[in-house]
C-alpha positions in Angstrom: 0.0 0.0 0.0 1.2 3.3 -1.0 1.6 6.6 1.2 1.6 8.3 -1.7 -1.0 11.4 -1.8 -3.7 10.1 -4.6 -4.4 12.7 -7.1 -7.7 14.7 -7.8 -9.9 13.1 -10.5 -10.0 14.7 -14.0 -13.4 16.8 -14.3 -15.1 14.3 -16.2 -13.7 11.1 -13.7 -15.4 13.2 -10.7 -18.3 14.1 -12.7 -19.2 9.7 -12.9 -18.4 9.4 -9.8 -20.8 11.7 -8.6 -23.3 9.7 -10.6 -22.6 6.7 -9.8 -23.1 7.3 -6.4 -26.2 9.4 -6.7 -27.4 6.7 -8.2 -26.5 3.7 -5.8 -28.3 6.0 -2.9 -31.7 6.3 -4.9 -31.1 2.3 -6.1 -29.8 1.1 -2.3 -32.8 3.6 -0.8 -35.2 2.0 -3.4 -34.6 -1.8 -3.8 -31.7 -2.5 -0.5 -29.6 -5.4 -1.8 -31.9 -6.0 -4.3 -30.0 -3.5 -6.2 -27.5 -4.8 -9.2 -24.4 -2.8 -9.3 -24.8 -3.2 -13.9 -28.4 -1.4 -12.9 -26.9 1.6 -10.7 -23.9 2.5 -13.5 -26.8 2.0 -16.0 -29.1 4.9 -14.2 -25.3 6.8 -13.4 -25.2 7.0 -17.4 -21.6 5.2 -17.1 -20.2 1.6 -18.1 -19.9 -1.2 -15.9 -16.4 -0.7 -16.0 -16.3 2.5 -15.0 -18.4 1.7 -12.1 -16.1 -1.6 -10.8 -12.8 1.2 -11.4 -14.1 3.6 -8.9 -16.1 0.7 -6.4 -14.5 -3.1 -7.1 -17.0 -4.1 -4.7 -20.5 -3.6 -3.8 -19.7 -3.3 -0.3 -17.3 -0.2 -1.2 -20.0 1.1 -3.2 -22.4 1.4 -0.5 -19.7 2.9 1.9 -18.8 5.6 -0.4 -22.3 6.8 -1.5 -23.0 6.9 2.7 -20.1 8.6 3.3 -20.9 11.0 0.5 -24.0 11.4 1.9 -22.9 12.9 5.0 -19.8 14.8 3.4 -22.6 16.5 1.1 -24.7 17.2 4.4 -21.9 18.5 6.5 -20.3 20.3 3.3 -23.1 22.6 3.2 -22.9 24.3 6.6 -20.3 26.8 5.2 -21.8 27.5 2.2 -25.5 28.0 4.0 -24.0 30.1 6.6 -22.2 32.3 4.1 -25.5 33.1 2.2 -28.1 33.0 4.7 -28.9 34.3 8.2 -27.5 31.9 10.8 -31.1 30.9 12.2 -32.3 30.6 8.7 -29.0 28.8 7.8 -29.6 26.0 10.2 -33.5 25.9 9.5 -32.3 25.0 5.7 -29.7 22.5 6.9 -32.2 20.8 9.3 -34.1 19.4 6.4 -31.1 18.7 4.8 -30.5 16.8 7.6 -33.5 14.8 7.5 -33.0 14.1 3.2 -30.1 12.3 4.8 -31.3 10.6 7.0 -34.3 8.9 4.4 -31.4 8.2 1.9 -29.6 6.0 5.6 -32.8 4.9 6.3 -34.1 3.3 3.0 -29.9 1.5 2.6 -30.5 0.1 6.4 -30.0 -3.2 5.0 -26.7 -2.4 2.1 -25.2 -0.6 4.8 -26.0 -3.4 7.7 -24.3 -5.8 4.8 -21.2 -3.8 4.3 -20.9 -3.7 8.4 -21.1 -7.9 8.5 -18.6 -7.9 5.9 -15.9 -6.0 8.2 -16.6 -2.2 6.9 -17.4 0.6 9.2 -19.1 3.0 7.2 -20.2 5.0 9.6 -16.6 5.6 10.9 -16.3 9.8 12.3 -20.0 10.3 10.8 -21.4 11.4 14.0 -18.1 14.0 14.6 -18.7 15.3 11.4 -22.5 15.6 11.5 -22.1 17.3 15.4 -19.1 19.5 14.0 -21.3 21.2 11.0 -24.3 21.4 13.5 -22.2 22.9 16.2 -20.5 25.9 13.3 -24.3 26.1 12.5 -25.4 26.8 16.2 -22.6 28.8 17.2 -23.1 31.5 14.6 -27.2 31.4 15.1 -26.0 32.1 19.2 -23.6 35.0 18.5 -25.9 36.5 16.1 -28.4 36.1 19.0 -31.0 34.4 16.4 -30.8 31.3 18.4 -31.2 30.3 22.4 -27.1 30.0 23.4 -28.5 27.7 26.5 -28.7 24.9 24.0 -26.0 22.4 23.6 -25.6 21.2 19.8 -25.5 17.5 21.1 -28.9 18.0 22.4 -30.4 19.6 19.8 -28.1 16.4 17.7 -30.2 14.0 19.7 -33.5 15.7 19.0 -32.7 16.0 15.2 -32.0 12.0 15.7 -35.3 11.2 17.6 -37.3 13.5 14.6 -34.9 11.1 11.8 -36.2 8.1 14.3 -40.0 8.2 13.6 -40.4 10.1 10.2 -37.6 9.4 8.2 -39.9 7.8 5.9 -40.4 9.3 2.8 -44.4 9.2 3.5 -43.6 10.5 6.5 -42.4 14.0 4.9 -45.0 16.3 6.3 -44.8 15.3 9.8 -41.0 15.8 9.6 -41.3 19.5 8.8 -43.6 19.8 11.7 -41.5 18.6 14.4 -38.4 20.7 12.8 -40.6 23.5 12.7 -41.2 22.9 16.4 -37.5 22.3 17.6 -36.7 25.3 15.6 -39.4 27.0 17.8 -37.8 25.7 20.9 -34.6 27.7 19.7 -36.0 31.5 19.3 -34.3 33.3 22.2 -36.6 33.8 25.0 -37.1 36.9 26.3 -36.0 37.3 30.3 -39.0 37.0 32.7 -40.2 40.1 35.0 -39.3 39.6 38.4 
């Protein structure tokens, strides 16, 4: 094995890459192992072979598209927090949030499959997930848009529960409710009279 950096993918290499593992998320998500890998480049627009060059096995296709999963979710907190308000910022990445945790949800059993096979694809997912809510939070409390009482690994936890019992696709609607709720629970509160 090399220590040798790798280097960047030509522009069109990262482009089906990016395909490909779109496409094994909405194929995992929709069909679980079910899912042929000849189907996934097929709906990627690639070759087989391009697919087995970037992923020689199904099990390290279903790691990557997770992890990419949750590199695109944690990838946007900069980019949100540069364009938006901080409160608004974090009310965008919430449902972000919950997109990724119905792609996790519907590849429960690919990703259960690559964990019996000796993978860990959920290796640093929960720093990285708490790290991007935490920048989110921090900037919503110094802006004062947001309580500053509230610990990000609580409102981690709640975000979990909310991924917990509507993370169905069906179950949409009832998402954005509770979101909109936890959100509520976040407005600073004025101080009481004494």
């Amino acid at each position: 094995m090399s220590d040798a950096p790798k280097r960047p993918l030509r522009a069109d290499a990262q482009r089906n890459r990016d395909k490909i593992l779109a496409a094994a998320v909405r194929m995992f998500s929709e069909e679980g192992l079910d899912a042929h890998l000849e189907r996934i480049a097929k709906e990627a627009g690639v070759g087989s072979g391009t697919l087995y060059r970037n992923f020689p096995t199904r099990e390290a296709l279903i790691e990557a598209a997770y992890r990419n999963e949750v590199a695109r979710l944690c990838d946007a907190a900069p980019g949100l927090l540069a364009e938006l308000p901080p409160a608004e910022a974090l009310r965008v990445w919430t449902r972000r949030f919950v997109d990724y945790a119905t792609a996790k949800f519907g590849m429960a059993d690919a990703l259960r499959a690559v964990v019996a096979s000796g993978g860990n694809p959920y290796a640093d997912s929960r720093e990285l997930i708490q790290a991007a809510l935490t920048a989110l939070m921090d900037a919503g409390a110094a802006a004062g848009e947001i309580r500053s009482d509230i610990r990000p690994t609580d409102m981690f936890a709640a975000l979990a529960g909310i991924a917990l019992t509507s993370a169905r696709p069906e179950q949409r609607e009832q998402a954005e409710r509770l979101l909109d709720l936890l959100l509520d629970g976040l407005r600073p509160v004025a101080p009481r009279p004494t």
